[in-house]
PASEVEX-365016 format. One record per residue: residue number from 1; residue in three letters; x negated, y, z of N, C-alpha, C in turn. Coordinates in nm, 3 decimals. Atoms other than C-alpha are relative to their C-alpha. Last residue first. Layout:
BEGIN
pt i = NUM&aa = Ala&nx = X&ny = Y&nz = Z&cax = X&cay = Y&caz = Z&cx = X&cy = Y&cz = Z
...
//
This chain:
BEGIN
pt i = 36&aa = Unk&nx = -0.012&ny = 0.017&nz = -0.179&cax = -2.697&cay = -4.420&caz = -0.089&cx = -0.114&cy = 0.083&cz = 0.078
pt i = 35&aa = Unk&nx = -0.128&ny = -0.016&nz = -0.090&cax = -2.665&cay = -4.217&caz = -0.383&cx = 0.005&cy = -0.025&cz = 0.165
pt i = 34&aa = Unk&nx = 0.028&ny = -0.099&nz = -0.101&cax = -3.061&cay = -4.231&caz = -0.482&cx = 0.156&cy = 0.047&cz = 0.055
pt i = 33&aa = Unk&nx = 0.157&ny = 0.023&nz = -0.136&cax = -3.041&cay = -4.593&caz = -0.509&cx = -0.013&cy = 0.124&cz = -0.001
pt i = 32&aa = Unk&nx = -0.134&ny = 0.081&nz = -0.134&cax = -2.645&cay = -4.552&caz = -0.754&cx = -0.130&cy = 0.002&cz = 0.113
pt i = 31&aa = Unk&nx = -0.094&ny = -0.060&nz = -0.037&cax = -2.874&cay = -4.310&caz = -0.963&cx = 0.086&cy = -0.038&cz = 0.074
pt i = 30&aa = Unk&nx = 0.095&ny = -0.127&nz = -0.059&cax = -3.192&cay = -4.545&caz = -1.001&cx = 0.119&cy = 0.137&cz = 0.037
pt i = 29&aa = Unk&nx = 0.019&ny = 0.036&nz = -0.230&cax = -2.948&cay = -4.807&caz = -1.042&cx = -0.060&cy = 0.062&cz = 0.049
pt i = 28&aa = Unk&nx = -0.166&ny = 0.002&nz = -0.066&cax = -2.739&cay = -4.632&caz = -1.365&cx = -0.061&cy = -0.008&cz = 0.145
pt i = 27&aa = Unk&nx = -0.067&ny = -0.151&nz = -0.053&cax = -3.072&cay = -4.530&caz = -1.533&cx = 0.096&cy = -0.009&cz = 0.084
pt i = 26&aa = Unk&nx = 0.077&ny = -0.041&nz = -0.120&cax = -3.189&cay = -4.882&caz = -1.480&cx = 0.016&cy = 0.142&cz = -0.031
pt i = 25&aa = Unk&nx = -0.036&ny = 0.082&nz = -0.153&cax = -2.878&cay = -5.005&caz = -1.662&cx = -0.081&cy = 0.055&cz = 0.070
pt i = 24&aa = Unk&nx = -0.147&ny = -0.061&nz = -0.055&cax = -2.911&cay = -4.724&caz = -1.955&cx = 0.009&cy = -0.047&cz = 0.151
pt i = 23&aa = Unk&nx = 0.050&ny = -0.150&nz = -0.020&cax = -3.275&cay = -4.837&caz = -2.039&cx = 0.118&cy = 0.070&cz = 0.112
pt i = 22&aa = Unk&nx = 0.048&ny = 0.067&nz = -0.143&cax = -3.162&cay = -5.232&caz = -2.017&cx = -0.003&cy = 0.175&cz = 0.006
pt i = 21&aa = Unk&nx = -0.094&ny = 0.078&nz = -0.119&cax = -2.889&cay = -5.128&caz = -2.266&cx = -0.072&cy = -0.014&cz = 0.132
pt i = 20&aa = Unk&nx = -0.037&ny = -0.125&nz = -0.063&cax = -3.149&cay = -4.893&caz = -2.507&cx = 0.101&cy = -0.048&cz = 0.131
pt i = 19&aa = Unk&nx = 0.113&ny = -0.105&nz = -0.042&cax = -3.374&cay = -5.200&caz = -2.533&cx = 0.098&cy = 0.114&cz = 0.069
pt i = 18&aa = Unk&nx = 0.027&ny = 0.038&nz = -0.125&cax = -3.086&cay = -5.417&caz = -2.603&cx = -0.104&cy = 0.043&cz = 0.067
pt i = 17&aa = Unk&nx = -0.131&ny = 0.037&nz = -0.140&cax = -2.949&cay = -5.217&caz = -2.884&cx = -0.076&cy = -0.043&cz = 0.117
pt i = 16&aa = Unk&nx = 0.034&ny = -0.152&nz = -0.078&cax = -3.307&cay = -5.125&caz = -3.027&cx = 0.103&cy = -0.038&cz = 0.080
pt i = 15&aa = Unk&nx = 0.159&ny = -0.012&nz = -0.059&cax = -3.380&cay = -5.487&caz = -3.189&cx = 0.036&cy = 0.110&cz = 0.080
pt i = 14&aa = Unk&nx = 0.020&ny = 0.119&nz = -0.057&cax = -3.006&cay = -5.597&caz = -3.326&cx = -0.148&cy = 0.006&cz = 0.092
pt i = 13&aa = Unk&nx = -0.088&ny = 0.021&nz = -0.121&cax = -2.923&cay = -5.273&caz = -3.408&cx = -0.060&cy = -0.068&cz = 0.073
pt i = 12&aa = Unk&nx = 0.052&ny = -0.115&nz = -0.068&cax = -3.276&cay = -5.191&caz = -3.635&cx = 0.114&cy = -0.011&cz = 0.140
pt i = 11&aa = Unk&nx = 0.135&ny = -0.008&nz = -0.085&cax = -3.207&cay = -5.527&caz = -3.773&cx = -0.031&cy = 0.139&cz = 0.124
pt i = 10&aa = Unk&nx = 0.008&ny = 0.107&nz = -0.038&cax = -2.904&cay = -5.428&caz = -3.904&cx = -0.087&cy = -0.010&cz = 0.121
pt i = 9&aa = Unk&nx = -0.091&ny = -0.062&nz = -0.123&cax = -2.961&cay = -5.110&caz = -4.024&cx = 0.034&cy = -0.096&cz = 0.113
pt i = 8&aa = Unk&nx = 0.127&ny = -0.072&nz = -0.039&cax = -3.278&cay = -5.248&caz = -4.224&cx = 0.067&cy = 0.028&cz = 0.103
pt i = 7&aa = Unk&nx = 0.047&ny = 0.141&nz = -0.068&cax = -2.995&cay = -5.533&caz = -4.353&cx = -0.100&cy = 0.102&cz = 0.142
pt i = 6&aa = Unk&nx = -0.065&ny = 0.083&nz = -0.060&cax = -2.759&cay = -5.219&caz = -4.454&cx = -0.112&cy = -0.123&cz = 0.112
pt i = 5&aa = Unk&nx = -0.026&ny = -0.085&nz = -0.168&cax = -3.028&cay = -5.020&caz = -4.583&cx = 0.051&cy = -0.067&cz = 0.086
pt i = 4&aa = Unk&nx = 0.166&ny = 0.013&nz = -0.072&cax = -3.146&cay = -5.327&caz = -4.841&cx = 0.043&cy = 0.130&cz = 0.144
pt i = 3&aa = Unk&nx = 0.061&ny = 0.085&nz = -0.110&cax = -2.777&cay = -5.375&caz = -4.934&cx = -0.090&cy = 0.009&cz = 0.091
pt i = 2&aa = Unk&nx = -0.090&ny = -0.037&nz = -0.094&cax = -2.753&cay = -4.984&caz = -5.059&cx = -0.023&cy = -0.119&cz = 0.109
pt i = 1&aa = Unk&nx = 0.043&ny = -0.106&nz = -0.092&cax = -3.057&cay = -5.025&caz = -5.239&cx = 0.093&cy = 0.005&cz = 0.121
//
């Protein structure tokens, strides 16, 4: 049981991380583009 979370947790990094990264980045340039 415990393994099986672990791998699920896993996965779930390895797939959402870089989703929520690009998310973050175009939050950042849409806030640096309404600066200038």
């Amino acid at each position: 049981m415990k393994l099986r979370v672990q791998q699920y947790y896993w996965r779930l990094m390895q797939e959402v991380l870089p989703q929520v990264k690009l998310l973050s980045l175009m939050a950042v340039a849409k806030s640096l583009d309404r600066k200038t």
